[in-house]
C-alpha positions as CSV (number, residue, x, y, z in Angstrom):
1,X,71.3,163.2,90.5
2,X,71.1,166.6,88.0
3,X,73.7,169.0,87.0
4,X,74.2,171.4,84.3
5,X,76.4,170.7,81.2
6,X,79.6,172.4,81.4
7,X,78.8,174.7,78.9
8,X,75.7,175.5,81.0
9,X,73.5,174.8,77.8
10,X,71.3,172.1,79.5
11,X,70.9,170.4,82.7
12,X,71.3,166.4,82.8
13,X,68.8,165.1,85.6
14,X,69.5,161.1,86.1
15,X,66.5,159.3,87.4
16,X,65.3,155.8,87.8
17,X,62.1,154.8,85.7
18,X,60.2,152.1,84.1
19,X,59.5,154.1,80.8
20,X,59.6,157.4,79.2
21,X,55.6,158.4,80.3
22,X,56.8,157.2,84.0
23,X,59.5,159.9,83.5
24,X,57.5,162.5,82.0
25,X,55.0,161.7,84.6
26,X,57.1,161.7,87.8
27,X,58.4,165.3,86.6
28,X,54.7,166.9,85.2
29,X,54.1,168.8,88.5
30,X,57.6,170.0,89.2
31,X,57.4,173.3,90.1
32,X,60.7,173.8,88.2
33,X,59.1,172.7,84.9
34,X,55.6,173.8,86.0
35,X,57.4,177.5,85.9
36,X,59.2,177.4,82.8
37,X,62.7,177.4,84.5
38,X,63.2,173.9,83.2
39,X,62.0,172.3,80.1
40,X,62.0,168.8,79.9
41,X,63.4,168.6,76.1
42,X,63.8,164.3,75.9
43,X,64.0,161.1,77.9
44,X,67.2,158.6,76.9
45,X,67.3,155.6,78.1
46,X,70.5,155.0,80.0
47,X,72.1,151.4,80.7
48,X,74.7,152.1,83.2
49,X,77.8,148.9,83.3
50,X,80.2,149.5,86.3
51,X,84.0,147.4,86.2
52,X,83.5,145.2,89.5
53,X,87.1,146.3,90.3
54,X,85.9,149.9,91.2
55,X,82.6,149.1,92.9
56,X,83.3,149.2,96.8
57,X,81.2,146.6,98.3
């Protein structure tokens, strides 16, 4: 899942990993970043909690 800001500053891409190299690894020969169109700035780690009342099953 990716998307720009909404000030169009910066593009959030959402991916599942196992570590920070396994993320800078799976995106290393995208052409996107390979070109210069994207820049991967920085990897967070995101811990994502969903209320069990609004997860449809």
């Amino acid at each position: 899942m990716c998307g720009p800001l909404t000030d169009a500053s910066k593009t959030l891409v959402v991916a599942l990993g196992k570590s920070e190299s396994s993320m800078r690894n799976l995106f290393k020969d995208d052409p996107f970043i390979k070109n210069g169109v994207l820049i991967l700035s920085h990897v967070d780690e995101w811990e994502l909690h969903l209320n069990p009342e609004h997860v449809e099953e």
